[in-house]
N, C-alpha and C positions, 0 to 999 in steps of 0.2 A: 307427446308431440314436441319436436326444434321445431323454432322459428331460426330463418336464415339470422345472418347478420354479414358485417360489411369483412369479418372477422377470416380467422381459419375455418376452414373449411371444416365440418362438422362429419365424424367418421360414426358411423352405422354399425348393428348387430343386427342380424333378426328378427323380423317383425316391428324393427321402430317406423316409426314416421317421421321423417322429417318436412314441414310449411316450406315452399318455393314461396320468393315476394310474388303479390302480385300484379306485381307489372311487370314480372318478365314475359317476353317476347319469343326467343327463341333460345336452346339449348341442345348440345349434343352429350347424346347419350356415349360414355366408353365405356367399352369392356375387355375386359385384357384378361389372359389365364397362361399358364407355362403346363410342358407335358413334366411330369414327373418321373414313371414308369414307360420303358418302351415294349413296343409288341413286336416290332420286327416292322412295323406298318408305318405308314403318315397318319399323324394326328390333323383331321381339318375340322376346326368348331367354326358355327354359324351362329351368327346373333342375329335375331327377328326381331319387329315391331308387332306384335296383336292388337289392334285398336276393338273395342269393344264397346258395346252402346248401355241403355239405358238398362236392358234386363243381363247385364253380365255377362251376354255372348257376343260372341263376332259381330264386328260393325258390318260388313258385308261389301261386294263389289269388293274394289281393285286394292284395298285400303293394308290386306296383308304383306309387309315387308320381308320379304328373304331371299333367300341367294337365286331363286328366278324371278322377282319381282322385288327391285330395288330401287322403289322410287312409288309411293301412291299418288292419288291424283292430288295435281297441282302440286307435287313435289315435297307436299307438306310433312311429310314423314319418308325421311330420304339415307340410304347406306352410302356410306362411303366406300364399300367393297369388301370383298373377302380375301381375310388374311389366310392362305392357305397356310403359313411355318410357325405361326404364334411366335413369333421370331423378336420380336419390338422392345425383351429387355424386359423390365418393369414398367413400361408404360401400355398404353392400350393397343389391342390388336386389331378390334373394329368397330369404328364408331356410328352409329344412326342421331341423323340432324333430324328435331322437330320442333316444326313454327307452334308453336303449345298458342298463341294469340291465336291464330288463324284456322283452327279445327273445329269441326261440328260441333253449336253446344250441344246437343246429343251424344257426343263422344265420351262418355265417362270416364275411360280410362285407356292404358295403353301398357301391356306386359312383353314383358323382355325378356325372354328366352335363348338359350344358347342349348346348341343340339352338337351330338357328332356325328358328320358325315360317314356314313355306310360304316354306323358301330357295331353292328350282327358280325356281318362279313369279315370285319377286321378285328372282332374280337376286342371291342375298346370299352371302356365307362369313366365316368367323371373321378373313380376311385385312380387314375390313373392321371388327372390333371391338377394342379394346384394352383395358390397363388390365383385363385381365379378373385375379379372385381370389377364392382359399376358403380360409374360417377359420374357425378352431373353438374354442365359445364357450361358457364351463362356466356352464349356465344356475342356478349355485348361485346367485352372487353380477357374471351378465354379463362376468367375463373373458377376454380374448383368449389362447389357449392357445397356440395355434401359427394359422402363416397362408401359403399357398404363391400368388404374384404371377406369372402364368404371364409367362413371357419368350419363347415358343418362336413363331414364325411360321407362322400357318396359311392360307395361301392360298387351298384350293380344295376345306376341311373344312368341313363345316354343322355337324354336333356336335363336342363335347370332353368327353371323360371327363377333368373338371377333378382328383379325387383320390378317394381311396376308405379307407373304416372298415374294421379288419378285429382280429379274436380275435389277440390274439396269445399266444406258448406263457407267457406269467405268468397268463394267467387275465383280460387284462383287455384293452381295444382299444390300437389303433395306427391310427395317421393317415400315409397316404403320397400324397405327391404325385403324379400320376401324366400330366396334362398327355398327353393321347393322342387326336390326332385323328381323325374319322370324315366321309366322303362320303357319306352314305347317310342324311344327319340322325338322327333321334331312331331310327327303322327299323335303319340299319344299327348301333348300339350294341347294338336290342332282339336282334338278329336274333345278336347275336356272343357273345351272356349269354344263349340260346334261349329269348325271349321270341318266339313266336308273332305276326308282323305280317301283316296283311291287303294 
């Protein structure tokens, strides 16, 4: 386990944890990634919120964030939009704002996933993106708190659950890297947090 501090921002591998103070309020999640390899196609990645409750599944109702619902109720877990060119340089491509003070205590946690849009059809996988990462940003004063630079190789994945918010036992959140890939795009993330796909 890091605990914050008032310091550098603290950079992540795999599986760490890093302690949010707690008293923070609110933070935006970024996540940024570059295409590497071209298909002849657009690359468009989607970054979701999953809030999830006490037994490890979906929190339920309106509460799932993605590219057709950007915004849950009361705002409280909010996109700032989809970057369709991953165009932004080395900085983030899309970011999700959440009031972490103002969430259900039942809310356990909250995973953050990035999918790519119609990767069957276009022939696409995360073997083909780089440079992908998620940091978190104390929207007191915009610092960077901690930030995990995924390093792992995904060849034949469409989604990545890049890192995930979660309660921990001081009463206040924890940020852990989590870097875990999915074949099934944005579907087989829903489908494994029993979100109901069609």
């Amino acid at each position: 386990m890091f605990s914050s501090t008032p310091q550098e921002p603290f950079s992540l591998v795999k599986d760490q944890v890093f302690n949010l103070t707690k008293d923070l309020d609110s933070v935006a999640v970024g996540l940024g990634w570059k295409q590497r390899v071209t298909t002849g196609a657009d690359f468009d990645l989607d970054a979701s919120a999953i809030p999830l409750g006490r037994n490890g599944k979906y929190y339920g109702g309106l509460w799932f964030v993605y590219f057709k619902n950007q915004s849950s109720p009361g705002g409280l877990i909010e996109s700032e939009g989809d970057d369709l060119t991953g165009s932004t340089g080395d900085g983030d491509d899309e970011t999700i704002n959440i009031q972490l003070s103002k969430l259900p205590a039942d809310m356990t946690s909250i995973v953050l996933p990035v999918s790519i849009y119609d990767a069957e059809s276009r022939r696409q996988t995360f073997g083909q993106v780089g440079k992908a990462h998620c940091r978190i940003i104390d929207k007191r004063d915009d610092r960077e708190l901690v930030r995990y630079d995924l390093a792992e190789e995904f060849s034949t994945e469409t989604a990545v659950v890049f890192a995930e918010l979660f309660r921990d036992t001081h009463g206040g959140w924890s940020f852990r890297a989590l870097g875990r890939g999915y074949t099934g795009n944005l579907a087989g993330v829903c489908r494994d947090y029993g979100i109901a796909v069609g």
